[in-house]
NUMAR-788224 format. One record per residue (C-alpha): residue number from 1; residue in three letters; chain; z, y, x. Coordinates in steps of 0.001 Angstrom, whole numbers, always signed. Layout:
<votor NUM, rodren Ala, kegu A, Z Z, Y Y, X X>
...
! end
This chain:
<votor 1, rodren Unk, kegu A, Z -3582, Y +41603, X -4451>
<votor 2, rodren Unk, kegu A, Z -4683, Y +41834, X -871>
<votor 3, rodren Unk, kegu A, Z -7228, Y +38856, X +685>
<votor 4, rodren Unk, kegu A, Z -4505, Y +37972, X +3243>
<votor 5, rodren Unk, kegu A, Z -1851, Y +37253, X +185>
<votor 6, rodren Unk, kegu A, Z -4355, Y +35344, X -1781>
<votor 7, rodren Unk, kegu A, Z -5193, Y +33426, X +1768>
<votor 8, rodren Unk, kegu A, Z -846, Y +32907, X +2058>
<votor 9, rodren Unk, kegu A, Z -557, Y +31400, X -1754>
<votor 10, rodren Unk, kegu A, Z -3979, Y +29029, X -1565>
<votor 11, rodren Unk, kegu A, Z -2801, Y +27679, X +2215>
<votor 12, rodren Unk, kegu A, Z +1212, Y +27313, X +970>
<votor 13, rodren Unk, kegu A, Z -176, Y +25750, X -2048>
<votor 14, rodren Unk, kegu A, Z -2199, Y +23251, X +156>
<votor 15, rodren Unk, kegu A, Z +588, Y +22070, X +2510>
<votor 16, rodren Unk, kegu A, Z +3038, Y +21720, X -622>
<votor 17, rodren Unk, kegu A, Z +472, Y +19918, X -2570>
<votor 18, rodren Unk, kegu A, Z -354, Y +17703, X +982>
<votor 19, rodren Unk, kegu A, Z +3137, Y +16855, X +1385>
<votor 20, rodren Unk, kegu A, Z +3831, Y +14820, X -2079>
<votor 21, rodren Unk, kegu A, Z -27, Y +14198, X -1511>
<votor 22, rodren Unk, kegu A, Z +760, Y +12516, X +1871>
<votor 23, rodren Unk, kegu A, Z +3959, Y +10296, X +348>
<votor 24, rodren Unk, kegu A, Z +1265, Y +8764, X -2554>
<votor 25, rodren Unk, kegu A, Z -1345, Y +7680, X +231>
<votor 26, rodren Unk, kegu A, Z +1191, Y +5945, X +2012>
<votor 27, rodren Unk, kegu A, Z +1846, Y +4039, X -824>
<votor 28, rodren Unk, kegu A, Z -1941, Y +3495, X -1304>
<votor 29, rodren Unk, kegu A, Z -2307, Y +5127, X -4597>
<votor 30, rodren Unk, kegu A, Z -5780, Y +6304, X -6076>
<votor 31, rodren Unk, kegu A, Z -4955, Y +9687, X -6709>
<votor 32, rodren Unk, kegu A, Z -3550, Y +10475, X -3144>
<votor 33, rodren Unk, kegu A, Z -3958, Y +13255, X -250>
<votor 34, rodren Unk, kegu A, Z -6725, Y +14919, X -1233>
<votor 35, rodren Unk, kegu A, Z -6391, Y +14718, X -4537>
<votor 36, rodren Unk, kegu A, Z -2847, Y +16099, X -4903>
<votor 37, rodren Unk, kegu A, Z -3508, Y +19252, X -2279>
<votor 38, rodren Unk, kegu A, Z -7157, Y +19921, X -4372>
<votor 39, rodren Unk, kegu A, Z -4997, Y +20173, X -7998>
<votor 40, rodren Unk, kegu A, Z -2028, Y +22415, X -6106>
<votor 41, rodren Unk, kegu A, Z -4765, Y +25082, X -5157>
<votor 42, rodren Unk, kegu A, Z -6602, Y +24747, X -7874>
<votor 43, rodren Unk, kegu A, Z -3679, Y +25587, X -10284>
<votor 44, rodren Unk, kegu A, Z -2824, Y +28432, X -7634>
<votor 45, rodren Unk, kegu A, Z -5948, Y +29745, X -8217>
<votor 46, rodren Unk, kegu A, Z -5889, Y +29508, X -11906>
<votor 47, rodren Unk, kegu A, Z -2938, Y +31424, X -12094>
<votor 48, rodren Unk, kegu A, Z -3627, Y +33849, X -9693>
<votor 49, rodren Unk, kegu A, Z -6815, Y +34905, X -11911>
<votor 50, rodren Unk, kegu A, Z -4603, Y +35013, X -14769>
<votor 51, rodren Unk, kegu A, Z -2549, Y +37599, X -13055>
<votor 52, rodren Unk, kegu A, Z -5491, Y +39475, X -11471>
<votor 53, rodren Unk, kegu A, Z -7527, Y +39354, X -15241>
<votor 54, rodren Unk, kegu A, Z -4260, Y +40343, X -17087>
<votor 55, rodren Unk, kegu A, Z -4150, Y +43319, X -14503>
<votor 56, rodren Unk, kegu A, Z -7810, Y +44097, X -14573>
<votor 57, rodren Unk, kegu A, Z -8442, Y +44358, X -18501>
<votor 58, rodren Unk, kegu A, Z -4742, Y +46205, X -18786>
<votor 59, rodren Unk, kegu A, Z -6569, Y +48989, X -20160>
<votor 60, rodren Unk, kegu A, Z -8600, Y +47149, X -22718>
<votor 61, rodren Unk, kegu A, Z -5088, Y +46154, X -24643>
<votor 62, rodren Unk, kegu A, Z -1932, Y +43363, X -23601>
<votor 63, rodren Unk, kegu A, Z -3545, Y +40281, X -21771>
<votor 64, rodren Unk, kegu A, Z -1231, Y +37723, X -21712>
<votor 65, rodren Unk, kegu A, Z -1069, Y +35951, X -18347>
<votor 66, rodren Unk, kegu A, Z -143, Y +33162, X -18780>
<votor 67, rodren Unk, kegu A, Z -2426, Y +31581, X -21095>
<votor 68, rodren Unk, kegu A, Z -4747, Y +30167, X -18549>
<votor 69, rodren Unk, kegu A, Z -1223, Y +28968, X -17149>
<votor 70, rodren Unk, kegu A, Z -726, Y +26988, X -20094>
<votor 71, rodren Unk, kegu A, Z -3904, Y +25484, X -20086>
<votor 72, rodren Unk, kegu A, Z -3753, Y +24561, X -17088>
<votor 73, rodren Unk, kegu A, Z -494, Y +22581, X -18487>
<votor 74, rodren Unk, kegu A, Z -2771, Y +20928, X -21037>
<votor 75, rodren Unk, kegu A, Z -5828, Y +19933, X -19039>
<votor 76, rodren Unk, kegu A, Z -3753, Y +18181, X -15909>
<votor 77, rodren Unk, kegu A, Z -2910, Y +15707, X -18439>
<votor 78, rodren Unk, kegu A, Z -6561, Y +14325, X -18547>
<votor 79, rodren Unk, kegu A, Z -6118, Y +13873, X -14697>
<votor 80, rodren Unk, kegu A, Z -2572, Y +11961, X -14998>
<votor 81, rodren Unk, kegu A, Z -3897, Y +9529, X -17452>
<votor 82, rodren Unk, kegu A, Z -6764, Y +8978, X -14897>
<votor 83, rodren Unk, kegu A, Z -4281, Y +7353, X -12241>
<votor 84, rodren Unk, kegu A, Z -2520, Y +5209, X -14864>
<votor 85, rodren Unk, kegu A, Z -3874, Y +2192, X -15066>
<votor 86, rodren Unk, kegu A, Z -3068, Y -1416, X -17395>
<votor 87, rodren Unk, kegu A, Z -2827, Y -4894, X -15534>
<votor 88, rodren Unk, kegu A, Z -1507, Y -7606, X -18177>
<votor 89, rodren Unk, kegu A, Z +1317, Y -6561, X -19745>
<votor 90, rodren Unk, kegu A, Z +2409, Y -3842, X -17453>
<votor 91, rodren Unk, kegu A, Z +1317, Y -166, X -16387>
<votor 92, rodren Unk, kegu A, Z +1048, Y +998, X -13274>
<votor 93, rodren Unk, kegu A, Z +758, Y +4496, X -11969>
<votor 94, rodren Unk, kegu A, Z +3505, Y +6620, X -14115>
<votor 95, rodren Unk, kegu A, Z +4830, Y +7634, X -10792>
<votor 96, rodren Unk, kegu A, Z +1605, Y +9071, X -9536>
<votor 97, rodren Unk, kegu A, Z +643, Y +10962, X -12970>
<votor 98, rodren Unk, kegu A, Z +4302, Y +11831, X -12980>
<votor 99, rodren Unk, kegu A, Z +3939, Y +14018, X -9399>
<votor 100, rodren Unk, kegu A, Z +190, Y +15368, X -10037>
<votor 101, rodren Unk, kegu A, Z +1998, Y +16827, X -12843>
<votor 102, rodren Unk, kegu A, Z +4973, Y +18305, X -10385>
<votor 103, rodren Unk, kegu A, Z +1850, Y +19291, X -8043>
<votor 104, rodren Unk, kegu A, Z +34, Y +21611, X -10998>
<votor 105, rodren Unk, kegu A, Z +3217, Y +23491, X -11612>
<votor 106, rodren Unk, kegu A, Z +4112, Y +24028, X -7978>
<votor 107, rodren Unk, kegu A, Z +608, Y +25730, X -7570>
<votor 108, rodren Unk, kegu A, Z +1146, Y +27428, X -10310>
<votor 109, rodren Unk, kegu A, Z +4601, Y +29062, X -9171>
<votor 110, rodren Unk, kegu A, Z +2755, Y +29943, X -5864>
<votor 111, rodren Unk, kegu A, Z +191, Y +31321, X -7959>
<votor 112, rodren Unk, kegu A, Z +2587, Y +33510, X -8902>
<votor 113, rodren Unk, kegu A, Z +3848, Y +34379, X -5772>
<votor 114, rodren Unk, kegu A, Z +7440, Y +32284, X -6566>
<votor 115, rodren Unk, kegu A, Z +7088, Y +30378, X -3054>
<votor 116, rodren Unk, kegu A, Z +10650, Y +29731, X -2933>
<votor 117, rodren Unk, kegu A, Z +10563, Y +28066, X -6466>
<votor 118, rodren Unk, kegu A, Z +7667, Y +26342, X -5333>
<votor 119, rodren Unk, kegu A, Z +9048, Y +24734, X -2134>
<votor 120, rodren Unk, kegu A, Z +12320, Y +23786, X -3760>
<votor 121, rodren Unk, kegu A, Z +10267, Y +21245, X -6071>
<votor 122, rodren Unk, kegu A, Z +8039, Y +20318, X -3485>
<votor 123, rodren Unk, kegu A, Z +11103, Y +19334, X -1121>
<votor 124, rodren Unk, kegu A, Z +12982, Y +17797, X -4545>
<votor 125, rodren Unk, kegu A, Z +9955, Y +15940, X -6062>
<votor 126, rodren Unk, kegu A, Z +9682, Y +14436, X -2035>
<votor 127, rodren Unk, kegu A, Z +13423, Y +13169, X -2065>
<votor 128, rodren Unk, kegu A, Z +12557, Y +11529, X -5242>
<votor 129, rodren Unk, kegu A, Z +9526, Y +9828, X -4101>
<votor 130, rodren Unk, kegu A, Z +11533, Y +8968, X -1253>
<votor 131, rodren Unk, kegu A, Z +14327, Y +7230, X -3087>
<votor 132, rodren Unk, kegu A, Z +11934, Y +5232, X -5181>
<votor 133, rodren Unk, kegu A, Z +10035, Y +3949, X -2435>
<votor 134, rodren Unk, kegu A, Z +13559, Y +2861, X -664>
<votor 135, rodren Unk, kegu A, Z +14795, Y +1371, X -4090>
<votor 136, rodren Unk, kegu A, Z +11910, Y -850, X -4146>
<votor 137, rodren Unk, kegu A, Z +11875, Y -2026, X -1197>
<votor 138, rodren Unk, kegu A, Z +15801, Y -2855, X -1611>
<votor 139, rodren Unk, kegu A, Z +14908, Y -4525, X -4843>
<votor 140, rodren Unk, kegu A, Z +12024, Y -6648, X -3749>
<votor 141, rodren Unk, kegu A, Z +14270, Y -7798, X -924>
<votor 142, rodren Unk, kegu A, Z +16748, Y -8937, X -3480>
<votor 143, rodren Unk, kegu A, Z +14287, Y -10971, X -5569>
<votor 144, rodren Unk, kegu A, Z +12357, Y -13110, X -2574>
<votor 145, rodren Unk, kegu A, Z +11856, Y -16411, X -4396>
<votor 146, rodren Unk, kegu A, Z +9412, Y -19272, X -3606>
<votor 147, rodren Unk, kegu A, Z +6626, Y -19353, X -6346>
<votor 148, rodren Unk, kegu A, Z +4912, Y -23014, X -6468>
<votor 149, rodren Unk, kegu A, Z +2168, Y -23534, X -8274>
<votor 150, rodren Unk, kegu A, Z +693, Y -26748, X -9321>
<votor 151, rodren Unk, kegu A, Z -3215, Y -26729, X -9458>
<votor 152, rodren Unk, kegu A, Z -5553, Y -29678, X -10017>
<votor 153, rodren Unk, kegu A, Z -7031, Y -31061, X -7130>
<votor 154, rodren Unk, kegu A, Z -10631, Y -30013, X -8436>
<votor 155, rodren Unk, kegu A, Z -9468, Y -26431, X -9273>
<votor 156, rodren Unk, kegu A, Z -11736, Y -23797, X -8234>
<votor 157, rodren Unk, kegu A, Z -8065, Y -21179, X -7844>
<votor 158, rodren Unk, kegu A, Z -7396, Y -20552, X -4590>
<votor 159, rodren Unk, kegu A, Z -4632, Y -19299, X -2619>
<votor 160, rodren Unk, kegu A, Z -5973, Y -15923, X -2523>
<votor 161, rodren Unk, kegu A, Z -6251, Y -15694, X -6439>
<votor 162, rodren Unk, kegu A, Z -2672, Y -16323, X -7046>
<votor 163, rodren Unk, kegu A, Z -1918, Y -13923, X -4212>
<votor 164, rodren Unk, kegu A, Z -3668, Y -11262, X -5745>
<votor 165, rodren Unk, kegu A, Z -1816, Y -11432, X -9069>
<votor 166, rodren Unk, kegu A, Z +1244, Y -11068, X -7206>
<votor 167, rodren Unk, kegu A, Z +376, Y -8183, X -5239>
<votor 168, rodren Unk, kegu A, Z -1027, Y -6914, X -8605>
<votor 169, rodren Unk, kegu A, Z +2867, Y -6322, X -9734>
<votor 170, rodren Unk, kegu A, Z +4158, Y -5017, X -6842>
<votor 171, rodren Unk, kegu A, Z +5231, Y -8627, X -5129>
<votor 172, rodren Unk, kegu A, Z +3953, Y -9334, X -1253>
<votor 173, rodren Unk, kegu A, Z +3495, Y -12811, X +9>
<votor 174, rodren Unk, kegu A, Z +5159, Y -13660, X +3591>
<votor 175, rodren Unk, kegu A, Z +3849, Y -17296, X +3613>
<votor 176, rodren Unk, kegu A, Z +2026, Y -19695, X +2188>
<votor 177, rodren Unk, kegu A, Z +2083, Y -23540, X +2403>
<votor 178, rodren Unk, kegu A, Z +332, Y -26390, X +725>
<votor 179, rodren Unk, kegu A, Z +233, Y -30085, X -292>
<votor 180, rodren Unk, kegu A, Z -824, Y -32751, X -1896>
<votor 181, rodren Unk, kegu A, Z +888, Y -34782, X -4815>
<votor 182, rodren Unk, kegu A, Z +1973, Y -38104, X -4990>
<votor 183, rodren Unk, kegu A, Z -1097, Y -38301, X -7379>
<votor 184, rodren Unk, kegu A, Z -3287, Y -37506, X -5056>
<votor 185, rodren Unk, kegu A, Z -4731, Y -35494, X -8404>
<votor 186, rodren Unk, kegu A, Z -2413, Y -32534, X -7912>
<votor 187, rodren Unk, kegu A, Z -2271, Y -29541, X -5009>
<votor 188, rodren Unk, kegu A, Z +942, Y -28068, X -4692>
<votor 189, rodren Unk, kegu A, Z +1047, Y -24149, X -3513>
<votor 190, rodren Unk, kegu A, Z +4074, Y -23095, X -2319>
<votor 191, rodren Unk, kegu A, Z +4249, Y -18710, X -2094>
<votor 192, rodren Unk, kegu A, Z +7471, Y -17125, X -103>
<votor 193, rodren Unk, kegu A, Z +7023, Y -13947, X -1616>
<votor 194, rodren Unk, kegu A, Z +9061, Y -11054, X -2958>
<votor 195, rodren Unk, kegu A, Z +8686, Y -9822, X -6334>
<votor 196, rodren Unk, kegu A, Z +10466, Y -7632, X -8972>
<votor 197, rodren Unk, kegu A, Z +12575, Y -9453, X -11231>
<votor 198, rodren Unk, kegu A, Z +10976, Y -7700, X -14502>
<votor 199, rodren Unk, kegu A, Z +7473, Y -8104, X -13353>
<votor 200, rodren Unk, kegu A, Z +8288, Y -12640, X -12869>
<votor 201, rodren Unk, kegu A, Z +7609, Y -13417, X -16039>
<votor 202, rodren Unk, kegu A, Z +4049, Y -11369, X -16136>
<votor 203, rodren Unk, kegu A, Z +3248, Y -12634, X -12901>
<votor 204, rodren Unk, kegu A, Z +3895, Y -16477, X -13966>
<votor 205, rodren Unk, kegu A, Z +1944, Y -16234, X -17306>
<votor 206, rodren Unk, kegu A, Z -1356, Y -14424, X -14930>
<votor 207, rodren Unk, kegu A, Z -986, Y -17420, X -12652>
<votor 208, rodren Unk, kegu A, Z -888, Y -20052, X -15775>
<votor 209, rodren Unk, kegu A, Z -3792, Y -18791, X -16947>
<votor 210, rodren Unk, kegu A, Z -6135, Y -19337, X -13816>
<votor 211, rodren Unk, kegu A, Z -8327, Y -22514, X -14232>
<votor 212, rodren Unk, kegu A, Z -7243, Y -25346, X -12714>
<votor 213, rodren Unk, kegu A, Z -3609, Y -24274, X -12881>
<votor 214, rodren Unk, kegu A, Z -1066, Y -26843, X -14817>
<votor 215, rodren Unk, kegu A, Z +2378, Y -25468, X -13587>
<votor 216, rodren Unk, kegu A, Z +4257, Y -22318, X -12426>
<votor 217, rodren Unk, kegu A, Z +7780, Y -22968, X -11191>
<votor 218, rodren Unk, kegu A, Z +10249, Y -20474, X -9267>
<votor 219, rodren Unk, kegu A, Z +12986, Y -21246, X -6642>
<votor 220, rodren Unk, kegu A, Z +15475, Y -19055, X -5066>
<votor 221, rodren Unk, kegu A, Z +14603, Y -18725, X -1148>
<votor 222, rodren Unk, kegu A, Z +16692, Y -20347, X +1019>
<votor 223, rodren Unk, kegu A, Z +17882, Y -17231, X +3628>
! end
């Protein structure tokens, strides 16, 4: 294997790995740019010294190839689990794991000098991204509700607490408003945000259990 084909598979591996990189640091995710283009040439490079050891030690007896491949297979999974991560009752970054994953095998294929097998995942795994990212944006448009939230007039919660939490499960606040209750012992916060339907009741019982907070009640947004 010449040094200008080993240059083509490590650079090819680099932009493929950037590109689904580049689509998880938009979406601000830990594992993102760097970290997808450094696992898509280092998987190139594991399985292009599988190929050049197999080929090397040919003469010793059969050297199977792609046993560095597969352990390569094994180890990335150490790496997923690294950008999954618990909040409450939910998990976030399946997604992320899910294309590191996608990212190991496409450097491996270019490893192996199967470019056009390679950039067919890369430009599928990049549609799929895609059409998540649209699909949640469509569904938190269709779940914008007004999240109030009663708090006692000494509580130490703030607005930015309970905004937090809701950006925790993939919500995003618009506005904000707040008043006082006929009490005079109450503060009512009153959240336009948008939020996934399946993460509401997670987000209410994170809110509920901030001091200071005595009720959580939702209301459709008026359009």
């Amino acid at each position: 294997m010449t040094e200008q084909v080993l240059f083509l598979r490590i650079l090819a591996a680099a932009v493929m790995g950037g590109l689904i990189g580049l689509e998880r640091e938009v979406h601000g995710c830990t594992a993102g740019l760097r970290t997808h283009i450094l696992v898509c040439i280092g998987s190139t490079l594991f399985m292009i010294t599988s190929i050049g050891m197999a080929s090397g030690y040919a003469h010793v007896g059969a050297v199977d190839p792609s046993r560095i491949a597969a352990g390569v297979v094994t180890g990335i999974g150490f790496l997923g689990a690294g950008a999954i991560i618990r909040y409450g009752t939910s998990i976030k970054g399946l997604t992320t794991a899910a294309s590191i994953w996608a990212v190991s095998a496409i450097g491996l294929s270019v490893g192996a000098g199967m470019y056009t097998a390679g950039a067919i995942t890369t430009v599928v795994a990049l549609v799929v991204l895609i059409l998540s990212w649209i699909e949640e944006r469509f569904e938190l448009k269709r779940q914008s509700k007004k999240i109030i939230a009663t708090l006692s007039a000494d509580s130490e919660t703030s607005a930015d607490d309970i905004k937090k939490i809701i950006a925790a499960y993939g919500g995003r606040t618009k506005k904000v408003t707040s008043n006082k209750g006929e009490d005079e012992g109450a503060i009512f916060f009153e959240f336009h945000a948008m939020l996934p339907r399946a993460y509401r009741k997670d987000t209410e019982g994170e809110i509920i259990d901030l001091p200071g907070v005595r009720e959580v009640s939702w209301k459709k947004k008026e359009e």
